[in-house]
Backbone as a printed PyTorch tensor [residue, N CA C, xyz], in Angstrom:
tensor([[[  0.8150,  -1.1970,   0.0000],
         [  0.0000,   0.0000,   0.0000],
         [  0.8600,   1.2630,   0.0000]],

        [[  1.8320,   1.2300,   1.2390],
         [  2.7130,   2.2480,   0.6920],
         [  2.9330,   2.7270,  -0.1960]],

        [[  3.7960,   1.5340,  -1.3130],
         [  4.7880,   1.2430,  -2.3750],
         [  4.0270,   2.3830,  -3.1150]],

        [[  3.0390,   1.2740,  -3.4590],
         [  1.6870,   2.0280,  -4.5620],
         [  1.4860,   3.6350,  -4.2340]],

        [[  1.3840,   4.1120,  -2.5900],
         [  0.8150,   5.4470,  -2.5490],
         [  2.2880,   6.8470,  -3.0220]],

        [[  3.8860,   5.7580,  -2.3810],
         [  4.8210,   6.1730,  -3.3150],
         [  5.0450,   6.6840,  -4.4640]],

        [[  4.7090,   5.8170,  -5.2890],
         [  4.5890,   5.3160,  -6.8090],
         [  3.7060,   6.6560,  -7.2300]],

        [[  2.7100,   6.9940,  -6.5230],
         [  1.6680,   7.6250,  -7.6070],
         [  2.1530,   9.2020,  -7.0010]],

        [[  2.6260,   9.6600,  -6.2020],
         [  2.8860,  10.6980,  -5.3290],
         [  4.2890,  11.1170,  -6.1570]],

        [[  4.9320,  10.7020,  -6.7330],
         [  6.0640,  10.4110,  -7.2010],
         [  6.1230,  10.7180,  -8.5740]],

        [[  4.9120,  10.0710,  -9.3890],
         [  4.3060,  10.6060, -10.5120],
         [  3.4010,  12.0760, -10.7200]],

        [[  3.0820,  12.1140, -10.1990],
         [  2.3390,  13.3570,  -9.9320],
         [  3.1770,  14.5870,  -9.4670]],

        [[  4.1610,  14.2160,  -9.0470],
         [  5.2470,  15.5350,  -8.6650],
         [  6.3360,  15.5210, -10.0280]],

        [[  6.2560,  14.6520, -10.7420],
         [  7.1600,  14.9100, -11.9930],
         [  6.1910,  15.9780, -13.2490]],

        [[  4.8660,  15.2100, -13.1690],
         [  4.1850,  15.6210, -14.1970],
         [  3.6400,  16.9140, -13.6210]],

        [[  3.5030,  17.6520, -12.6000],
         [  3.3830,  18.6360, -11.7460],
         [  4.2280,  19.8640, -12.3850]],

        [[  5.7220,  19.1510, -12.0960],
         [  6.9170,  19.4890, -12.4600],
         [  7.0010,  20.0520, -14.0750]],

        [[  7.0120,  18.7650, -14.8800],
         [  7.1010,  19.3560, -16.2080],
         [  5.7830,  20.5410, -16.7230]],

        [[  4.7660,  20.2290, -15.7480],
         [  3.6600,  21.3530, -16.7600],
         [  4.5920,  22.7540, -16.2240]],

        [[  4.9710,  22.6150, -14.9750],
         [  5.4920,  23.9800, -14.4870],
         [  6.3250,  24.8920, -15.2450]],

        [[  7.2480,  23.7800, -15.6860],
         [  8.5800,  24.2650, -16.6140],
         [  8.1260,  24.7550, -17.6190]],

        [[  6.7570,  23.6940, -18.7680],
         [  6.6800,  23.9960, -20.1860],
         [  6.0170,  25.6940, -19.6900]],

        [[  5.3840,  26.1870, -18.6430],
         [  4.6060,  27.4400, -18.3030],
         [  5.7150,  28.4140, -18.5020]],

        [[  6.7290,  27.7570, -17.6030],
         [  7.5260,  29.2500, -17.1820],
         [  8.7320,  29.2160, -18.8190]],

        [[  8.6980,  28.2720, -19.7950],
         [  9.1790,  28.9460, -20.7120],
         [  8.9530,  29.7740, -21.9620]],

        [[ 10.2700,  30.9860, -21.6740],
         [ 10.0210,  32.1770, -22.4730],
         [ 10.4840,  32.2040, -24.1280]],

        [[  9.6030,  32.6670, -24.6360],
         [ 10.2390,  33.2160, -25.8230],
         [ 10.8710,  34.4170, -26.2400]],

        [[ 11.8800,  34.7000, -26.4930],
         [ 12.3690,  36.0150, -26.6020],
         [ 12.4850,  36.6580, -28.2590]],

        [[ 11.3290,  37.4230, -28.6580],
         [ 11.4090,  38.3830, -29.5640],
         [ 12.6290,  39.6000, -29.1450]],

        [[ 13.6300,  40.0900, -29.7650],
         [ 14.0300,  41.1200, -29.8960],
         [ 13.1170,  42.4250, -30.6840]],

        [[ 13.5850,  43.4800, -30.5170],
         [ 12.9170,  44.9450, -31.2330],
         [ 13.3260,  44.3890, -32.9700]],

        [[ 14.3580,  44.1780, -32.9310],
         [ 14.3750,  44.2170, -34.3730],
         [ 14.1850,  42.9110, -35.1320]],

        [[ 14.0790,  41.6800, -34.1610],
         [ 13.0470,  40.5080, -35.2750],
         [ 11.3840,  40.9290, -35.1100]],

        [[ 11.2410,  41.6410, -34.1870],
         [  9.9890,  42.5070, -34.0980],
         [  9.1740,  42.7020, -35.3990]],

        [[ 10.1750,  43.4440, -35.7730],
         [ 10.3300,  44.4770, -37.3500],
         [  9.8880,  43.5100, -38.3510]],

        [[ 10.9030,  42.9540, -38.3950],
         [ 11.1510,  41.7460, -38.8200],
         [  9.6850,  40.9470, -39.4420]],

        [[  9.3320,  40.2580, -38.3230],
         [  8.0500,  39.8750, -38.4330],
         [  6.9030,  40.6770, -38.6330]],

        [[  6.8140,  42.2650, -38.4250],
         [  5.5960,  42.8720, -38.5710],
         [  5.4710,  42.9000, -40.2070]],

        [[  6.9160,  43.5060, -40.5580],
         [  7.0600,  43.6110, -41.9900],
         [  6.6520,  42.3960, -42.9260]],

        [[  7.3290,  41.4260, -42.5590],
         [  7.4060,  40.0800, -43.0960],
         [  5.4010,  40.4560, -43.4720]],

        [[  5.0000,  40.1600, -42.1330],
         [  3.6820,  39.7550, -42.2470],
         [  2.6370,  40.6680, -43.5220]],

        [[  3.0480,  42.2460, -43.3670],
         [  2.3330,  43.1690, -44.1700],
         [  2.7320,  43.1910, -45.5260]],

        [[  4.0400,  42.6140, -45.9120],
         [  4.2970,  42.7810, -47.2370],
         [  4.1150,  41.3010, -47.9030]],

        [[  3.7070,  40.5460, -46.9380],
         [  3.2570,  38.9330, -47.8780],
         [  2.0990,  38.7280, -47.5120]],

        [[  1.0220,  40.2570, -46.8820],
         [  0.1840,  40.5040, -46.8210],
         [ -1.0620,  38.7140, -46.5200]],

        [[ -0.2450,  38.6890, -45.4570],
         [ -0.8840,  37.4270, -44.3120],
         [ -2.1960,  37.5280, -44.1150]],

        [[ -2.8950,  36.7080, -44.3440],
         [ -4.7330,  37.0120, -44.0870],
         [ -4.9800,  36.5430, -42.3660]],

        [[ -5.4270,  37.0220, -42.1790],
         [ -5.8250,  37.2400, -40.8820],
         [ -6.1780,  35.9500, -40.2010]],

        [[ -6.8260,  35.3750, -39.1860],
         [ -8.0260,  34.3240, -38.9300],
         [ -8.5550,  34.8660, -37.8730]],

        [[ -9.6270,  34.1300, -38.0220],
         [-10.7200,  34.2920, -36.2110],
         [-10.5920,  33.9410, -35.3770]],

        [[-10.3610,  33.8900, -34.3940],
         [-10.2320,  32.8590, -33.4120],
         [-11.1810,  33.1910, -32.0960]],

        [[-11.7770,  32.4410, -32.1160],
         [-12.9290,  32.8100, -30.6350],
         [-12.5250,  32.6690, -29.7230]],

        [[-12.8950,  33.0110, -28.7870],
         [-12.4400,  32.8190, -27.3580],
         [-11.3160,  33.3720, -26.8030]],

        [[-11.0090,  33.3560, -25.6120],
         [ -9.8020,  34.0830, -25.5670],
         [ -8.1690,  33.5670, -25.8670]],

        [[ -7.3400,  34.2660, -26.4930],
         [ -6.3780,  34.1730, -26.6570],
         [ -5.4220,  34.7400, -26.4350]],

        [[ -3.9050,  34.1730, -25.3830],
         [ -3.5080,  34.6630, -24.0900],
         [ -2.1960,  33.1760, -24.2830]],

        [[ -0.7950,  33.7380, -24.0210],
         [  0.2140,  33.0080, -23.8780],
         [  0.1490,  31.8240, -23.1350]],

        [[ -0.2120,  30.2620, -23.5030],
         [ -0.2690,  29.4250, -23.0590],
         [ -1.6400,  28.4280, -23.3980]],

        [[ -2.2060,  29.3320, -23.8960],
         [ -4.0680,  29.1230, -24.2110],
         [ -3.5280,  27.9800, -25.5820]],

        [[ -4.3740,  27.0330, -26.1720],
         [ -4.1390,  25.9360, -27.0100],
         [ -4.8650,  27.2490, -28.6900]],

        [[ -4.3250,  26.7470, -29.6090],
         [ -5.4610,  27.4940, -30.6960],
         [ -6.0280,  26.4080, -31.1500]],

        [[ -7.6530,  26.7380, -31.1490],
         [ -8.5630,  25.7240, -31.9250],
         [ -8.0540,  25.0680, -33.0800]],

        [[ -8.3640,  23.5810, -33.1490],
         [ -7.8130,  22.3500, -34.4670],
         [ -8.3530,  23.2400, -35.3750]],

        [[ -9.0750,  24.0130, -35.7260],
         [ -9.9300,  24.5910, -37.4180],
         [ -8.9130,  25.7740, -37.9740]],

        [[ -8.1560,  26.1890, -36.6040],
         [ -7.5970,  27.1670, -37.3840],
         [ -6.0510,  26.6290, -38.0000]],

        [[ -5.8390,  27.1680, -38.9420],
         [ -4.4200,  26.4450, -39.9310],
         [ -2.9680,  26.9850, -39.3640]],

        [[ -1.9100,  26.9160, -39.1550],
         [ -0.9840,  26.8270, -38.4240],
         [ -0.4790,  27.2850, -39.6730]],

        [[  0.9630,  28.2930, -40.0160],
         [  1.6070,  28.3840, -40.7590],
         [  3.1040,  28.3260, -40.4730]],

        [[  3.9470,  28.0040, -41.6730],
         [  5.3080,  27.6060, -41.0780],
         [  5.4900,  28.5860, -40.9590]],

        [[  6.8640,  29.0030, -40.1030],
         [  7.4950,  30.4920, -39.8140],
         [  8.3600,  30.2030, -41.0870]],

        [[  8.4570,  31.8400, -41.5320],
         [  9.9450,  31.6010, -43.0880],
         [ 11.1450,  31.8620, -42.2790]],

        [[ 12.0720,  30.8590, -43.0390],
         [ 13.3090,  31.7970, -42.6060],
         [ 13.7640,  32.9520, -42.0380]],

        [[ 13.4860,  34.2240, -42.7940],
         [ 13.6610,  35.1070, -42.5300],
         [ 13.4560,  35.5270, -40.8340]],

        [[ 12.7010,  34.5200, -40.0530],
         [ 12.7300,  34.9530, -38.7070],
         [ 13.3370,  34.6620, -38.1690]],

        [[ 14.5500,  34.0140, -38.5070],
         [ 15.4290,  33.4300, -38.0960],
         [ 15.5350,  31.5650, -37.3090]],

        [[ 16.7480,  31.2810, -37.1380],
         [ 16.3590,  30.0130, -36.8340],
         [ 16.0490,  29.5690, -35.5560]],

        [[ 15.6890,  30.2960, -34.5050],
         [ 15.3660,  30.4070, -33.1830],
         [ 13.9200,  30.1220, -33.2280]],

        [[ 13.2940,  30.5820, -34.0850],
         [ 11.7940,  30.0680, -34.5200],
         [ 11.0340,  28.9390, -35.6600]],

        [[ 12.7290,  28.4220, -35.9360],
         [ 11.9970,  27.2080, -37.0560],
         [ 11.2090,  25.9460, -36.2430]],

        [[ 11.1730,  26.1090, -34.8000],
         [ 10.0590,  25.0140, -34.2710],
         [  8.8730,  25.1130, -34.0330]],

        [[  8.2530,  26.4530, -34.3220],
         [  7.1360,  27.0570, -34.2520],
         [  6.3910,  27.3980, -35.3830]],

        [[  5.4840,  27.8150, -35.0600],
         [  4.2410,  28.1350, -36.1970],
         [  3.6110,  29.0890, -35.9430]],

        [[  3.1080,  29.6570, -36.8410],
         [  2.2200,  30.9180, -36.8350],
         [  0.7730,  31.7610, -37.0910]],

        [[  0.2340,  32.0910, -36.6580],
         [ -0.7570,  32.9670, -36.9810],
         [ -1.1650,  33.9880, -37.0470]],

        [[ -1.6940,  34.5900, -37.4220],
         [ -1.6480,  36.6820, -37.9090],
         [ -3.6360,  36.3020, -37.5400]],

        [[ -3.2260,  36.9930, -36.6200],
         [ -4.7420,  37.5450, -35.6990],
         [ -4.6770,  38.7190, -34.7490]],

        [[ -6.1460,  39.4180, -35.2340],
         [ -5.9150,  40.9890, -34.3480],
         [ -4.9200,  41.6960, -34.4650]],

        [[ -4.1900,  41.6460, -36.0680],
         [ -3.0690,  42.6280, -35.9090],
         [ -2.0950,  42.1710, -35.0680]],

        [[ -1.6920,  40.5760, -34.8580],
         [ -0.9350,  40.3640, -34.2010],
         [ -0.3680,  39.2460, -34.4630]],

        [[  1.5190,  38.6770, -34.2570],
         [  1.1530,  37.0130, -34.8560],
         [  1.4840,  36.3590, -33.8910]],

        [[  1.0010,  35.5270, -33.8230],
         [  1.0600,  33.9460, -32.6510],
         [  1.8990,  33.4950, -32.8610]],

        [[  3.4400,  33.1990, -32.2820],
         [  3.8180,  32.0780, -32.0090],
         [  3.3170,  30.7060, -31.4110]],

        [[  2.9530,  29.8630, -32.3820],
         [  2.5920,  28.5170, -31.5120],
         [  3.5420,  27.0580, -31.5510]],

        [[  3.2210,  26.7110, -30.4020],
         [  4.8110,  25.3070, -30.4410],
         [  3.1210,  24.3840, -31.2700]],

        [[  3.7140,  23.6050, -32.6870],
         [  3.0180,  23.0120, -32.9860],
         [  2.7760,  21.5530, -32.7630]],

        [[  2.9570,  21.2160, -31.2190],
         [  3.4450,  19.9520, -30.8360],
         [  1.7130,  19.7680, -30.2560]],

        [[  1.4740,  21.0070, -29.5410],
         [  0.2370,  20.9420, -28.3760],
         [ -0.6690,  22.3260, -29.1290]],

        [[ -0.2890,  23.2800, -29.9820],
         [ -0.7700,  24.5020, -30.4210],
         [ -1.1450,  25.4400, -29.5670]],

        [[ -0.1910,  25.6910, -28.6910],
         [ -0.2860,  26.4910, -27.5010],
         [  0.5640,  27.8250, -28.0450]],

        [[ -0.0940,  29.0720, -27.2970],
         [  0.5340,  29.9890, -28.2000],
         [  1.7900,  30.3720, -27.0600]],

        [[  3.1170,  30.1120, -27.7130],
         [  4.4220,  30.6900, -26.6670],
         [  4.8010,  32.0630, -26.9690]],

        [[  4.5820,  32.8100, -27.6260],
         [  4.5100,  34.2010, -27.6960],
         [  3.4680,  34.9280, -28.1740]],

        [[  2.9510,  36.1590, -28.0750],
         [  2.0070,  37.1950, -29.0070],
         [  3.1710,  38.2540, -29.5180]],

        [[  3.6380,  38.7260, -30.4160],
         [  4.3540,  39.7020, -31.6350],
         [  3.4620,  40.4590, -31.5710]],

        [[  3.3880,  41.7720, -31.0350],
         [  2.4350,  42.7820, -31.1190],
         [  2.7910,  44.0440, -31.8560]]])
């Protein structure tokens, strides 16, 4: 009975653990990949999407909406992510879980 109440106490403080970590990590935009990306977005004139509900660093984006690759040009600090241009703004999302790890404002 122990063993078992071990066992699960044990699990639960790892997986505790990792949600904590994936929370507290940051993405770091600089001012000038800023640019970068605002430009990028207005001159390959990115169509927008909807997205209901609220959307807020960590929030999942709905399966309907389409994920786009990041280009090059943002360098390679962001080739594991994906993107979206909403509200005048683009989403970084890790496309593993579609959680958004940055807003580009």
């Amino acid at each position: 009975m122990m063993r078992t109440l071990f066992i699960a106490a044990t699990a639960l403080s790892i997986a505790v653990g990792t949600q904590a970590f994936a929370q507290t990590a940051v993405i770091e935009v600089s001012p000038e990949q800023r640019t970068t990306i605002r430009e990028y977005v207005v001159k390959q004139r990115v169509k927008p999407v909807l997205i209901p509900g609220e959307v807020r660093v960590g929030a999942p984006i709905p399966q309907d909406v389409e994920l786009v690759t990041v280009p090059p040009i943002w360098g390679p600090q962001y080739n594991r992510y994906q993107y979206v241009y909403w509200n005048d703004r683009v989403l970084l999302v890790d496309p593993s879980n579609r959680n958004v790890v940055h807003i580009v404002e």
